[in-house]
C-alpha positions in Angstrom: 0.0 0.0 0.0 1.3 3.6 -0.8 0.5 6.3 1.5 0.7 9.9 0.6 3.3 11.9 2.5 2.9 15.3 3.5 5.2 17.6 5.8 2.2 19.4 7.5 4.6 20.8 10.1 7.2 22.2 7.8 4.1 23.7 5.9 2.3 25.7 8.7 5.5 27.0 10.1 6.5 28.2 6.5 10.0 27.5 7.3 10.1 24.9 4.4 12.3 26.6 2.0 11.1 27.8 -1.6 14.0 25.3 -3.2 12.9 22.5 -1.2 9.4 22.9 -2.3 10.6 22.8 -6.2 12.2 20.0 -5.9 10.6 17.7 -3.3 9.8 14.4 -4.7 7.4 11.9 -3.3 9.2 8.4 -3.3 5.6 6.6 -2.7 4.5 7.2 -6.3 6.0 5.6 -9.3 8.2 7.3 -11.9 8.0 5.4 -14.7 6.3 1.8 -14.3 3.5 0.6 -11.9 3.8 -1.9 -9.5 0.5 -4.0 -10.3 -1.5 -3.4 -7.3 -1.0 0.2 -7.8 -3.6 2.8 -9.2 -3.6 6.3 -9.9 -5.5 9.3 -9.6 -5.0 12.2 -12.1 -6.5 15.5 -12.2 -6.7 17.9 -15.0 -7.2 21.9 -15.0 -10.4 22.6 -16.7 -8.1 23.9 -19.8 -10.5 27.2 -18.9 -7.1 29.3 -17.9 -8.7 29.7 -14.3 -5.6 30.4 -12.6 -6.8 31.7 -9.3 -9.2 28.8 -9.1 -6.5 26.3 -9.6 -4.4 27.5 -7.1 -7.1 27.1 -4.9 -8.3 23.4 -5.3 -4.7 22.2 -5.6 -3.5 23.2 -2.5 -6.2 21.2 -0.6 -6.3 18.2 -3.3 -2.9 17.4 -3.9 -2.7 15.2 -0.6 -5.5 13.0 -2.7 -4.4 12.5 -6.0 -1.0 11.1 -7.4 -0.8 14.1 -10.5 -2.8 17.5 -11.4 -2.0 18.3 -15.0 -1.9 21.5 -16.5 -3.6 21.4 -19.5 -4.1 25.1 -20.9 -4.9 25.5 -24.5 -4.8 28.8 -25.2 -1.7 29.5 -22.8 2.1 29.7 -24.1 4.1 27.2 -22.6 5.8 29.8 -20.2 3.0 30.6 -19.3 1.9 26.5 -18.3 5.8 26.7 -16.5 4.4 29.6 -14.4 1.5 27.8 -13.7 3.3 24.7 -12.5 6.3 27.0 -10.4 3.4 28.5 -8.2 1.8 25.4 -7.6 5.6 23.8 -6.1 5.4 27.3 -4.4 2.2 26.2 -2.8 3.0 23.0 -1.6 2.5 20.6 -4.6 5.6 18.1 -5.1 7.2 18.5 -8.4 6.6 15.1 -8.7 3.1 15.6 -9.1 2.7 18.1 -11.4 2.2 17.3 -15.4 2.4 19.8 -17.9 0.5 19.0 -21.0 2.1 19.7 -24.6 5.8 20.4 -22.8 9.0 19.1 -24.2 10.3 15.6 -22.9 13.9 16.4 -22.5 12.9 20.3 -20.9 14.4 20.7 -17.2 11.0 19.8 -14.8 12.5 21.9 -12.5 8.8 22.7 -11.7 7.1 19.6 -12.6 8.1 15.8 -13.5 5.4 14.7 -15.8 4.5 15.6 -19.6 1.5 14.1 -21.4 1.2 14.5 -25.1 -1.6 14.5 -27.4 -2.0 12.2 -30.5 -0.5 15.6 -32.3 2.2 15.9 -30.0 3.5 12.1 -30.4 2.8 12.4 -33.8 5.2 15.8 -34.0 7.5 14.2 -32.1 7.9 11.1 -34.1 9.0 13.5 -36.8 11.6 15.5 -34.5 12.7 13.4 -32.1 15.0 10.0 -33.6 14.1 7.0 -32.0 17.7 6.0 -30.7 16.8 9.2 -28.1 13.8 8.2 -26.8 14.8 6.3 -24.0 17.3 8.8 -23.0 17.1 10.7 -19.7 13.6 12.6 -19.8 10.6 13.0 -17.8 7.7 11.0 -17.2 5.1 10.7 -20.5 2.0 10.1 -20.6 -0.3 10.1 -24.1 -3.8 10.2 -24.7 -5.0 7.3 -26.8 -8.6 6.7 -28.4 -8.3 3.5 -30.1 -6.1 -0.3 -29.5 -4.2 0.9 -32.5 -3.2 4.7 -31.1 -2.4 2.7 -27.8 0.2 0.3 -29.3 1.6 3.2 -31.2 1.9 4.7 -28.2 3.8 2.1 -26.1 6.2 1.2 -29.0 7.1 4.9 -29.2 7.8 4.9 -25.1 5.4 6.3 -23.3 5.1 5.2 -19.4 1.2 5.3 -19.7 -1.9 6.0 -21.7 -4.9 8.0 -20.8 -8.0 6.2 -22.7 -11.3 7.6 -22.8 -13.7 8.7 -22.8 -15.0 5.8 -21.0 -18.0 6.8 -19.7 -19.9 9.9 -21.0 -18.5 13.1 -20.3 -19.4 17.1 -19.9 -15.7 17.6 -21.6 -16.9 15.8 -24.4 -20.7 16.0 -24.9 -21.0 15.5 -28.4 -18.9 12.6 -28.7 -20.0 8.6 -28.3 -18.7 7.2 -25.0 -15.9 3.7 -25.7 -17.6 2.0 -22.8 -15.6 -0.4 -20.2 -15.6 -3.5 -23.6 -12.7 -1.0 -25.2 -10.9 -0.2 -22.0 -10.8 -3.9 -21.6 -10.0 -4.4 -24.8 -6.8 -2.2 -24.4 -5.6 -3.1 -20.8 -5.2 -6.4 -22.0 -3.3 -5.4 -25.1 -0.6 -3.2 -23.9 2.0 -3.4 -21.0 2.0 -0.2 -19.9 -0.4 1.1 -17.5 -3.8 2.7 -19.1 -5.4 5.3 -16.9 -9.1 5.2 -17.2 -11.1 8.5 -18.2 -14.3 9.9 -18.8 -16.9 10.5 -16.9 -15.2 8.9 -13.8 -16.8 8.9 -10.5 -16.5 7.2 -6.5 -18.9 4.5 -7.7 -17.6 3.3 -11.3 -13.9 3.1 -9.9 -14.8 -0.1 -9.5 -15.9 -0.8 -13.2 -12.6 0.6 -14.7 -10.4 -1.2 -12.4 -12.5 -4.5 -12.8 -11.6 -3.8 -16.7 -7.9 -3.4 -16.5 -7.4 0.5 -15.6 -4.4 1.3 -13.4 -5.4 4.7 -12.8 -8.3 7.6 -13.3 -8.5 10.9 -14.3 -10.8 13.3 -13.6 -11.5 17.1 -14.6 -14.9 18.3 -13.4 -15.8 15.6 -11.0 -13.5 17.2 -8.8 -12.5 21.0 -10.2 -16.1 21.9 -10.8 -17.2 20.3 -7.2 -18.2 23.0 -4.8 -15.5 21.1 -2.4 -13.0 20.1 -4.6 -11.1 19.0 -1.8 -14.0 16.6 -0.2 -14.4 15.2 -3.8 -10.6 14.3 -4.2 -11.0 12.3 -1.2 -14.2 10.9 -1.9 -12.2 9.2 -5.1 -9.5 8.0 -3.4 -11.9 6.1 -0.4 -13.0 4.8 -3.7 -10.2 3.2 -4.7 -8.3 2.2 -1.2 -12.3 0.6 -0.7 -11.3 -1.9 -4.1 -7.9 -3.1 -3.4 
């Protein structure tokens, strides 16, 4: 069982140094691989550049989840690093923060995790050779729609997919949910772990980790939920109450 860590002491006497913040690491969550009995909780900004807000709901969810992403559109990706440096400022280990779209081989001084769109890998197929790939870089993640997309995915490297949308989703209203028979489908297809998301709630955790899932993520289940904090941990009860 992984239990997350949080200096509460240093914190309230604000006499944890900025530096330390950056670059604190939690050694209970994985880096790369999963170890099989292990699943994770993701959260996603709202890609609605609601800065303040963020801010907010990470400081008291973070303790929760295993990585917030910040997935921002229409910001630069400066503007996604600033995003990610006030965050450690707050509290959040750089271990658990995700910036969506940034380089693999950038610093992470602020952040540890990049996740890539089927444009992204497909760009970077095209820039970066393959001999590279496996070189010293941070954690990636790519989104994946399809078994095919998936195992394009993991041959290219990545350390997990996001699938979806599983269930059906306000992000996504127009679009035909891919139901918990395609998740299946590609858990049992691929080796690296496939995070489940989608219209993902406390009481279908369940369902997605019966299918294969090794993880969750969420946007508005938890960002839009007038306790953002109380819905975090109402997700992770969900999953400690499956193991």
């Amino acid at each position: 069982m992984h239990t997350l860590m949080f200096d509460y002491d240093a914190h309230e006497s604000g006499k944890t140094s900025t530096d330390q913040w950056y670059k604190r690491t939690d050694k209970s969550v994985p880096t790369c691989g999963l170890e099989q009995d292990f699943f994770e909780l993701h959260v996603i900004s709202t890609n609605k550049a609601e800065q303040s807000v963020m801010l907010k709901a990470v400081k008291d969810i973070w303790p929760y989840v295993h990585y917030i992403h910040i997935r921002e559109k229409q910001l630069s990706q400066q503007e996604c690093f600033n995003w990610a440096k006030l965050m450690a400022e707050a509290g959040v280990p750089a271990s658990r923060i995700v910036i969506n779209g940034a380089n693999l081989y950038s610093s992470g001084y602020f952040y540890q995790g990049v996740h890539w769109s089927q444009d992204m890998l497909e760009r970077a197929k095209v820039m970066v050779k393959p001999e590279n790939k496996h070189d010293l870089r941070l954690r990636l993640g790519i989104s994946v729609h399809s078994l095919h997309e998936a195992r394009i995915a993991e041959e290219y490297g990545a350390d997990y997919l996001f699938f979806g949308h599983v269930y059906a989703s306000a992000s996504k209203p127009d679009s035909v949910a891919r139901g918990l028979d395609a998740l299946s489908e590609v858990c049992s297809s691929v080796k690296v772990p496939v995070i489940a998301i989608g219209g993902i709630q406390p009481d279908n955790i369940r369902a997605v980790r019966s299918a294969g899932a090794r993880g969750a993520a969420v946007i508005s289940s938890v960002l839009k939920h007038a306790n953002p904090a109380h819905a975090a941990a109402l997700l992770k009860q969900a999953v400690e109450a499956v193991k």
